[in-house]
Structure formats: C-alpha cells, structure tokens
C-alpha positions as CSV (number, residue, x, y, z in Angstrom):
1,X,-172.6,79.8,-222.5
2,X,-171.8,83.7,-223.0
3,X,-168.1,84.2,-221.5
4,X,-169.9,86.8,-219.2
5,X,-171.8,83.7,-217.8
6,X,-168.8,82.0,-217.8
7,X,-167.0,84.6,-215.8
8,X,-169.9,85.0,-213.1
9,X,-170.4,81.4,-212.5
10,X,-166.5,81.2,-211.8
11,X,-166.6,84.1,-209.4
12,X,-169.9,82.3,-207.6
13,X,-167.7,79.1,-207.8
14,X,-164.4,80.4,-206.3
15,X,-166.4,82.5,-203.7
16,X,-168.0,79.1,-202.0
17,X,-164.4,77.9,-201.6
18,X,-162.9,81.3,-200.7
19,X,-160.2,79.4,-198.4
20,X,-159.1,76.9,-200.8
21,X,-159.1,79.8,-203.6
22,X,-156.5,81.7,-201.9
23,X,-154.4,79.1,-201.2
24,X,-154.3,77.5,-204.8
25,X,-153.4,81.3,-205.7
26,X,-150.4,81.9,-203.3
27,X,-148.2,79.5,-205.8
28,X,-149.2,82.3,-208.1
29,X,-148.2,85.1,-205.9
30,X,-145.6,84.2,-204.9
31,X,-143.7,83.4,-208.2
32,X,-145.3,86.8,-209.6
33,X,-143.6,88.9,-206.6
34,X,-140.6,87.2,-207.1
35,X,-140.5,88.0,-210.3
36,X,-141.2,91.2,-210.0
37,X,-138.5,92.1,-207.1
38,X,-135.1,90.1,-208.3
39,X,-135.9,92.4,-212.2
40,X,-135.9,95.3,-210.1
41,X,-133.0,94.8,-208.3
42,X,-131.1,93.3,-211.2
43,X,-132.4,96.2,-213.4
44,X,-131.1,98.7,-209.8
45,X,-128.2,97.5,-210.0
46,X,-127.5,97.8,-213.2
47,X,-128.7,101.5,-213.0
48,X,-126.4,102.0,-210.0
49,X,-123.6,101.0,-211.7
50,X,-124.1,103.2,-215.1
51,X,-124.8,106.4,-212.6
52,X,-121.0,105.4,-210.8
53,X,-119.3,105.3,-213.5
54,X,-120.5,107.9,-215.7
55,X,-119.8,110.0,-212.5
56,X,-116.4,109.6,-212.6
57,X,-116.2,112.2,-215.4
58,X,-117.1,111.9,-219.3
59,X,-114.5,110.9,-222.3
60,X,-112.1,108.6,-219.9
61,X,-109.4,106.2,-221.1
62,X,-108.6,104.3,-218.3
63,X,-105.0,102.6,-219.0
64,X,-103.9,99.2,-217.2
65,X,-101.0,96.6,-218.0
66,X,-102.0,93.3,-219.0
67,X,-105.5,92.3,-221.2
68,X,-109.0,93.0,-219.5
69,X,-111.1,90.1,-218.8
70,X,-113.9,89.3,-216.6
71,X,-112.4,87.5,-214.1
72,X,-109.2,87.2,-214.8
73,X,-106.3,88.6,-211.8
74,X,-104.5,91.7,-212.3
75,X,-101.6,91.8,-214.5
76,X,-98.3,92.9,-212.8
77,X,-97.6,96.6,-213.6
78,X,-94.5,97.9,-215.5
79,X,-96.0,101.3,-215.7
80,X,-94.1,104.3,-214.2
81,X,-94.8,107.7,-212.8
82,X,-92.6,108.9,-216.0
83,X,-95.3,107.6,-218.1
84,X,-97.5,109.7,-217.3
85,X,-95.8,112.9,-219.1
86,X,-94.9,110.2,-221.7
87,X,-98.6,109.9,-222.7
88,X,-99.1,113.4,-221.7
89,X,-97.1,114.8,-225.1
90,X,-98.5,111.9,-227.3
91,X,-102.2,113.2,-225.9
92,X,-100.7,117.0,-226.1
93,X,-102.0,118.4,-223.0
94,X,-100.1,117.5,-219.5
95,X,-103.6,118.1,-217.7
96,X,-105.7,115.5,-218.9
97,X,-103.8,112.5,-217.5
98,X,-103.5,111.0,-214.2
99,X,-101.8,108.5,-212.3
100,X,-103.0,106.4,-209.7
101,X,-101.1,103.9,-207.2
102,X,-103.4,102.6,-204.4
103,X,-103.4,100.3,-201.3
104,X,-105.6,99.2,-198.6
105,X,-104.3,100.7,-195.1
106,X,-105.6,101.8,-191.7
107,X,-105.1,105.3,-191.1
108,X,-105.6,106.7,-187.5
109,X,-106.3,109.7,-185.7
110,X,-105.1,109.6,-181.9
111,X,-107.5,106.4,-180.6
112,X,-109.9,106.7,-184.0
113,X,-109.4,104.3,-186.6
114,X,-110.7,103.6,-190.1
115,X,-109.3,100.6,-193.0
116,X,-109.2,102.7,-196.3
117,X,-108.1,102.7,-199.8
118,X,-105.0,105.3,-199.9
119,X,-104.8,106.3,-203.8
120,X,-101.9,108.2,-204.7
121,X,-102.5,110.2,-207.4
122,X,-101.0,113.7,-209.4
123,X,-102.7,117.0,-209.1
124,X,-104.6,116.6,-212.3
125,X,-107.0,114.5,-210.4
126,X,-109.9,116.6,-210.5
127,X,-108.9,117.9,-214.2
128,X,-110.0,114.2,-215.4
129,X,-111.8,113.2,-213.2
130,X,-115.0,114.9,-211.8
131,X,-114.6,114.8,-207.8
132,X,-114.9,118.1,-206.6
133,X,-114.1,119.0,-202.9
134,X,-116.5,120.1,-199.9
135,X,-113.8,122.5,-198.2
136,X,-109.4,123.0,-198.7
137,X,-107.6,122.1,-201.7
138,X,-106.9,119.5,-203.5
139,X,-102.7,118.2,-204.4
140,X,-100.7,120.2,-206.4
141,X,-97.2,119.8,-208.4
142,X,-95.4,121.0,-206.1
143,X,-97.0,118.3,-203.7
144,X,-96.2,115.4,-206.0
145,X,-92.4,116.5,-206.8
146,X,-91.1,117.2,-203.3
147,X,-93.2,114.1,-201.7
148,X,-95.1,116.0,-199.6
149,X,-97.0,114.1,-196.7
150,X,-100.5,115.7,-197.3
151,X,-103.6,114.0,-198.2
152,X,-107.2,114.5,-199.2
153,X,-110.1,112.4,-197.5
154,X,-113.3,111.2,-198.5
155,X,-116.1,112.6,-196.5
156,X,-116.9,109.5,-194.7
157,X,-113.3,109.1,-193.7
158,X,-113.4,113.1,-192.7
159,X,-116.4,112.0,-190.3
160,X,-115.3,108.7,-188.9
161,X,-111.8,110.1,-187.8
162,X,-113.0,113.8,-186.8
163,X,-116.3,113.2,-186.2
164,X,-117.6,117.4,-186.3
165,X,-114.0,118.7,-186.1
166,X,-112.7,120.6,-188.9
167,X,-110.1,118.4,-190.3
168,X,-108.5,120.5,-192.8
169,X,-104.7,121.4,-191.2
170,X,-104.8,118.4,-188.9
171,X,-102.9,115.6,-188.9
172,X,-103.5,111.8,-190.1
173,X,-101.5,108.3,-189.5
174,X,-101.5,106.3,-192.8
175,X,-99.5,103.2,-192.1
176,X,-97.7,104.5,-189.7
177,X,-96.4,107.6,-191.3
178,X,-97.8,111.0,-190.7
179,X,-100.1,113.2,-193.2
180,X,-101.5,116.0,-192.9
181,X,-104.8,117.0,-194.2
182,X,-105.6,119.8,-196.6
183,X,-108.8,119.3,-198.4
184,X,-112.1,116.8,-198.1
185,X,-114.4,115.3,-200.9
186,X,-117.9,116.3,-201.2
187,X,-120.2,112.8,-200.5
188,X,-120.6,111.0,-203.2
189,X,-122.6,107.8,-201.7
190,X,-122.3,104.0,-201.8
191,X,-122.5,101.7,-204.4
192,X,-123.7,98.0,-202.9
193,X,-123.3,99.0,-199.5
194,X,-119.8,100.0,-200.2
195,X,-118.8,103.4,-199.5
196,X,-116.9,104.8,-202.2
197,X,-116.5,108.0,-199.5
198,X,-114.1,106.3,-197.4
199,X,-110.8,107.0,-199.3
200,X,-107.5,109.2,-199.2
201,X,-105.3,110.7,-202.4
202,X,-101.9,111.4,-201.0
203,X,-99.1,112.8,-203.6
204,X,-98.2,109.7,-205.7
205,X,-94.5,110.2,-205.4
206,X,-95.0,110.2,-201.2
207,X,-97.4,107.1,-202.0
208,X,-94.5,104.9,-203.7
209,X,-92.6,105.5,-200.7
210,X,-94.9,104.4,-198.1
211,X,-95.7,101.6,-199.9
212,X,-92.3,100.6,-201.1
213,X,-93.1,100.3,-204.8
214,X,-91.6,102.1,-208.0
215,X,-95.0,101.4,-210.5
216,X,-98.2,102.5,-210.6
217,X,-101.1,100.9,-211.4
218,X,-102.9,102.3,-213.8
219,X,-102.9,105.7,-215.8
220,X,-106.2,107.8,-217.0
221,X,-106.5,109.8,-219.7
222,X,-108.8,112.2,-220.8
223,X,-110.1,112.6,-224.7
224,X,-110.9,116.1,-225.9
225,X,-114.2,114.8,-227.3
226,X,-116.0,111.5,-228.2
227,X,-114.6,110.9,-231.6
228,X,-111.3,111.2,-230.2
229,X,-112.0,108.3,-228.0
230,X,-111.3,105.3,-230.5
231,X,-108.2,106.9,-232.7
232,X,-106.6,107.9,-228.9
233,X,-107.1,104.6,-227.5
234,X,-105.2,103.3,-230.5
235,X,-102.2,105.3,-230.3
236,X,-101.9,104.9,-226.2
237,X,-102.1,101.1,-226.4
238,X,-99.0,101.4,-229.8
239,X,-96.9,103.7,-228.0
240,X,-96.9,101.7,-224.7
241,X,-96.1,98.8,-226.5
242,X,-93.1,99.8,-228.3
243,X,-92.0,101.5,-225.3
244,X,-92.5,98.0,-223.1
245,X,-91.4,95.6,-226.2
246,X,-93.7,91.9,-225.2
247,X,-95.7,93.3,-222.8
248,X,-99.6,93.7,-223.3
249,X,-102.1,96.8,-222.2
250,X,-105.5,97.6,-222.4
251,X,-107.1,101.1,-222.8
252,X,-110.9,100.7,-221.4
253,X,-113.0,103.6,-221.8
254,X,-116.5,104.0,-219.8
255,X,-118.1,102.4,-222.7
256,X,-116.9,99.2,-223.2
257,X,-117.2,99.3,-219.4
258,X,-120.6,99.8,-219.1
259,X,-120.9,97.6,-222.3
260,X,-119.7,94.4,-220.8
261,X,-120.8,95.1,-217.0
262,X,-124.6,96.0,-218.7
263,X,-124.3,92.3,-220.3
264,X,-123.1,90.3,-217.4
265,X,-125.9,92.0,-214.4
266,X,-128.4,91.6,-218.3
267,X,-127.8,87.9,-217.8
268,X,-127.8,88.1,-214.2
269,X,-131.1,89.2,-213.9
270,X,-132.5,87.3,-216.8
271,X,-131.1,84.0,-215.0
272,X,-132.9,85.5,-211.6
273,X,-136.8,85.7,-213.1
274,X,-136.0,82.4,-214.5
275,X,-135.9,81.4,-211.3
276,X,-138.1,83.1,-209.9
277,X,-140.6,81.8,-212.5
278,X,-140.2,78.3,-211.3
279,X,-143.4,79.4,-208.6
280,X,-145.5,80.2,-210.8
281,X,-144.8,76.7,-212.9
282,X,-145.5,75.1,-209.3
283,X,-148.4,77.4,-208.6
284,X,-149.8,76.5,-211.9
285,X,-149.7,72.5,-210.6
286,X,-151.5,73.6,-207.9
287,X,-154.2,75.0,-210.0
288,X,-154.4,72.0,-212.3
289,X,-155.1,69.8,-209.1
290,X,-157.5,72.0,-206.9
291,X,-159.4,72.2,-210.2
292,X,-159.4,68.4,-210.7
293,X,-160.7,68.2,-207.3
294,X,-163.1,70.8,-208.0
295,X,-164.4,68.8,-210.9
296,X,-164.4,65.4,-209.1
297,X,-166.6,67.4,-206.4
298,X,-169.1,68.7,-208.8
299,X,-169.4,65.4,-211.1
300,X,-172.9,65.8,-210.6
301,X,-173.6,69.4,-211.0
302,X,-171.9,69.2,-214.5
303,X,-174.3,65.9,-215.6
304,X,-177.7,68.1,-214.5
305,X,-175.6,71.1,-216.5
306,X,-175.2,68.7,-219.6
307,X,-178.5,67.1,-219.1
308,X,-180.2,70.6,-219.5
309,X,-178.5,71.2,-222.9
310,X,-175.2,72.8,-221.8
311,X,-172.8,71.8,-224.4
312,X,-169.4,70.5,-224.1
313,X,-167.2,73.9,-225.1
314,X,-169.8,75.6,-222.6
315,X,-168.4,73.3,-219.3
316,X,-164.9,73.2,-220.5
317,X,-165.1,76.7,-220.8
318,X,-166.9,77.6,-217.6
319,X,-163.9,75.4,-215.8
320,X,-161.2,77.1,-217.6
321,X,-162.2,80.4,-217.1
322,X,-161.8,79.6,-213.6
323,X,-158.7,78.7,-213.4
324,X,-157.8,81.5,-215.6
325,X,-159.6,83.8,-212.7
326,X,-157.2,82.4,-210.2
327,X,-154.0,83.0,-211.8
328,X,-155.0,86.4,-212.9
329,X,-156.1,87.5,-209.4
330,X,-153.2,85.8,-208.1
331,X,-150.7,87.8,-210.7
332,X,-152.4,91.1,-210.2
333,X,-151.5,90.6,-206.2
334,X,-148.5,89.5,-206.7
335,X,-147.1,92.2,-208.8
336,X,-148.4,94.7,-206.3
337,X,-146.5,92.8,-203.4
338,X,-143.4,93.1,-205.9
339,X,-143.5,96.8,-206.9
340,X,-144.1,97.2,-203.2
341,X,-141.3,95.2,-202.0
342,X,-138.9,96.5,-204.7
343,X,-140.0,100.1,-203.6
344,X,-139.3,99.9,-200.0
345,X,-136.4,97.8,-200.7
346,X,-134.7,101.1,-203.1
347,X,-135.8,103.4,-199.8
348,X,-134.9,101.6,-196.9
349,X,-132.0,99.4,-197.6
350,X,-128.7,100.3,-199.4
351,X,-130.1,97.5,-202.0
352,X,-130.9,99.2,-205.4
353,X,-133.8,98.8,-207.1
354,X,-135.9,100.1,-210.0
355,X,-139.3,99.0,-211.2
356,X,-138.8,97.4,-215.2
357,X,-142.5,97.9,-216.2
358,X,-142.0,95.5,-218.8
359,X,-141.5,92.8,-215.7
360,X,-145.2,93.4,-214.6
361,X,-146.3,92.9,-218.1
362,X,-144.0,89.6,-218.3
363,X,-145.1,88.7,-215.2
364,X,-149.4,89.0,-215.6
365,X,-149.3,87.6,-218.7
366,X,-147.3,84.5,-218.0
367,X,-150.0,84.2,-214.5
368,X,-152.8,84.1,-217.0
369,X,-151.0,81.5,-219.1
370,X,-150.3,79.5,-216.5
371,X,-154.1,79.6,-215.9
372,X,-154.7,78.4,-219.3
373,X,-152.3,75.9,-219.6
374,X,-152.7,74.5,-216.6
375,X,-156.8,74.5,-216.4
376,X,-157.3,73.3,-220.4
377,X,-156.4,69.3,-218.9
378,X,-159.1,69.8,-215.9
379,X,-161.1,71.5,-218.2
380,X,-161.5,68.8,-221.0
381,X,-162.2,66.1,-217.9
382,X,-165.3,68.0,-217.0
383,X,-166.5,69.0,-220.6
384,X,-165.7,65.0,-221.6
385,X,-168.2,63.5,-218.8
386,X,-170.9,61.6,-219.5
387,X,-174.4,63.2,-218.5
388,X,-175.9,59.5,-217.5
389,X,-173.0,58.8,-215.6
390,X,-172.0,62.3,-214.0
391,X,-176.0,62.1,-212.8
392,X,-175.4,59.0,-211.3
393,X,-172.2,59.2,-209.5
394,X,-172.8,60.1,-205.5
C-alpha cells in the first residue's frame, strides 16, 4: 500500500468515527496548548525582566553589604551617606554615584491615601540612572545637605493622590511628616502586575531622619564604558573592604543580573513544558487505546484486507498512519489555541508573554511522535492477525 493510500484510508477511517476522533485528540490539544502558553509566558517574563532592568540605565554597578545569593535575606548595612563621595574620588567623578535608603510607608494627601516605597536618594539620581521626569525638577544638593522636606513622585502616585490636579508645589504626608512636591516621573509601567510607578525620592539626608536610621542601603555607581565595568567592580569591592575590615560586599552589575535571573525563569520555564508535556504523554494513551478498539472493531475488515493480498507492513502501516493523523491534527490545533491564548494573554492581562517559535516546533513534533509511538503497538496487533481467523471472528 502507497502511503497516499494509506493516508486516504485513515482520513475515510477517522471521518466514520468523527466523535470519537475528536475526543481521542483533545489529550493532544490540550498538552500542545499548554505547552505552547506556559513557554510563552516563561519566555514573557523573562523578556520583561531584561527590558526593566536594562531601563534602569546602561554601565551600572549596583553596590550592597553582605554576598548576593538567590534567596538568601539581606545583609545588615554598614554603608554611610559619607561613602558615597568616598567611592566618588576612587571612581573620579562625584556624578556618577548614588545613594539610596528606602522604606515602605503610606503617604497621604487630605483624605487620599497610597502604601509606597519612599527611596531617599542624592541628586545624581537621574545622572546614573535613566528616569527622566514628566513636569518640575528633580532633588538637588542643596536639597540633600539642608534636609529639605521635598519629594519627587511616581506618576501613579501623582494620580492616585491628585487625581488631575497639578501636584507640583503641593504638599504630601509621608509617615506623618510633611513634603512637599516638586517634580513627577514620566510612566514607566508595571512589571508582574507591580507598578514600579508608585514611588517617591525624598533628599536622603531628610530620609534617614524620618526613618530613624544612619545607613543606607545600597550605593550605585556608574562605569564610563563597558570595559571599565570589571577592573571598577574590583577596586569598589577592595576599597570597601579595607575601609569596613571583616565585613563582605558585593558589586552586581546588570549583567550578572540578567545572567542569573535569565537562568533561574530558563529553568522555570523548562520545568513548566515539562509539565505541560505530561497531556500529551496521556493523550498519547488515549490514542494507543481508541486504536486498539479500533482494531478489535474491524478484526474482520483487516482478514478480507489480508485475504486479498494486502501484506502485513501495508495494515500496520494503514493503522499507524492513523494514529499519526490524530496527533498531528491534534498538535496543529493545539498550537493555534496556544499562540492564541499566549496572545490575548500579553494584550489583555498584565501577564507577559511572548511567542518562542521554537515551542511550536517542540511541540508538533513531539504530537506526531506521540502518534508514532503510541500507534506502532496497535499497529503490529492488526498487521500480526491471522487472515483465517480475523475472517472468522463476529
């Protein structure tokens, strides 16, 4: 039997048994789709969180006490606002280094309230860091040295508190304590259904104060260029050292960030298809036993088949093809429920997602394996019957 034959005689087959055809492929769909969607939201969110932070500006040194790792808590901070202008002449340039010193707190305006992180921070803010503003200014030095109570706010705090009033020159509540606002952030979105708009940057100096802390938390530092990245992140980490004799620091730059955060949602999605690949190994069970059924039903269709001359490769492969049909079909509408779901997923829901093309060619091929895997055993049954007795059997 020509595979053409083959393949016409399984469409003719399938067709009689349309209902029990589409349910032997919904295993199949269902573990293609599935597929399909958790890649791209794994591969979403992995493109989310490369766009965040390579918007925070480019050639950053992030500097924070204790050794990062995944997982592990926050080390205490011995840092100080003096280090700042300490790293400032070991980099050479005042400007590219900034301080921050942040805390969760509700800050009010007459009955409005909103819970936000309150980050106080040095005017070379937007020097390092690339966060430009919709409308005022941002802190200066003379700001940070006198304490001044004036802050900066993210748009969405901007809206939530004001709602269309022009908040620049108006006055805020953080933790109790007056501000007064001169400047608000252009949008920059969410990340995970987080808003990374609903902040404030007050002076650091009037920040330690309302919080009731001497450190900061962490200090960033801006390289002139790339390959000053690695010989800089070398001196900063030495110099701190020797300054804080038995205390440990790290110097993370977006890199290594990206790096390790790339690895862990890599894995992440990896583990997710895996599991998501368990439907098809169950829709592929199906198949073998709706085609052992199949075969048991036409016992006698394949003895008149072997009687007139049809050989035994030309039965096993009329029943394989088959199954092969029905995980193929099965994969090809499964991937289009998953691009579709992943799509209106990405549009309408604050869930990112991006289509991995090599998914949907992961995904058809391992449906059409399935087929064959799964339909050789059924396959061999009917090819293995005896004509005599195949005729014989009611």
């Amino acid at each position: 039997m020509k595979l053409g034959e083959a393949f016409s005689s399984a469409l003719t087959a399938l067709r009689a048994n349309r209902l029990r055809s589409v349910l032997t492929m919904l295993g199949v769909i269902i573990g293609v789709a599935a597929v399909v969607i958790l890649v791209a939201i794994g591969s979403g969110a992995k493109r989310e969180v490369e766009r965040q932070v390579e918007g925070l500006g480019s050639n950053l040194i992030l500097v924070v006490p204790g050794q990062v790792q995944f997982g592990s808590a926050p080390a205490l901070s011995r840092l100080q606002l003096e280090d700042a202008a300490f790293l400032g002449r070991l980099v050479g340039n005042q400007d590219a280094v900034a301080v921050t010193v942040s805390s969760g707190e509700q800050v009010r305006v007459g009955n409005r309230m909103v819970f936000a992180n309150v980050n106080g921070t040095t005017e070379t803010v937007p020097l390092v860091f690339d966060r430009p503003l919709a409308r005022g200014r941002y802190l200066s030095g003379a700001d940070v040295e006198t304490r001044r109570r004036v802050a900066v706010l993210g748009s969405q705090t901007a809206r939530d508190l004001f709602g269309d009033v022009e908040p620049v020159g108006r006055q805020v509540t953080i933790a109790g304590v007056r501000f007064r606002v001169i400047g608000v952030f252009t949008e920059i979105g969410s990340t995970f259904g987080v808003s990374r708009d609903l902040e404030v940057h007050v002076p650091v100096s009037a920040a330690q104060r309302l919080f009731g802390v001497e450190r900061i938390d962490a200090i960033a530092v801006k390289a002139p260029n790339l390959d000053a990245i690695g010989p800089l992140q070398s001196r900063i980490i030495a110099a701190l050292q020797d300054k804080y004799e038995g205390e440990t620091f790290s110097a993370v730059t977006q890199t290594q960030i990206l790096g390790t955060v790339g690895s862990i949602l890599g894995l992440l999605t990896i583990v997710l298809a895996a599991i998501a690949g368990i439907s098809l190994v169950v829709g592929g069970v199906g198949v073998s036993n709706i085609m052992l059924v199949s075969v048991r039903e036409r016992t006698r269709e394949i003895g008149l088949r072997k009687a007139l001359g049809a050989r035994q490769r030309d039965v096993l492969a009329q029943f394989l093809v088959e199954a092969v049909v029905l995980t193929t079909v099965g994969g090809l509408i499964g991937m289009g429920l998953g691009v579709g779901a992943a799509l209106a997923a990405d549009r309408f829901t604050q869930l990112p997602a991006e289509i991995a093309w090599w998914s949907l060619a992961l995904a058809f091929g391992v449906s059409v394996a399935v087929g064959v895997f799964f339909g050789v055993f059924p396959a061999r049954r009917a090819g293995s019957l005896d004509p005599v007795v195949a005729l014989r059997t009611e």
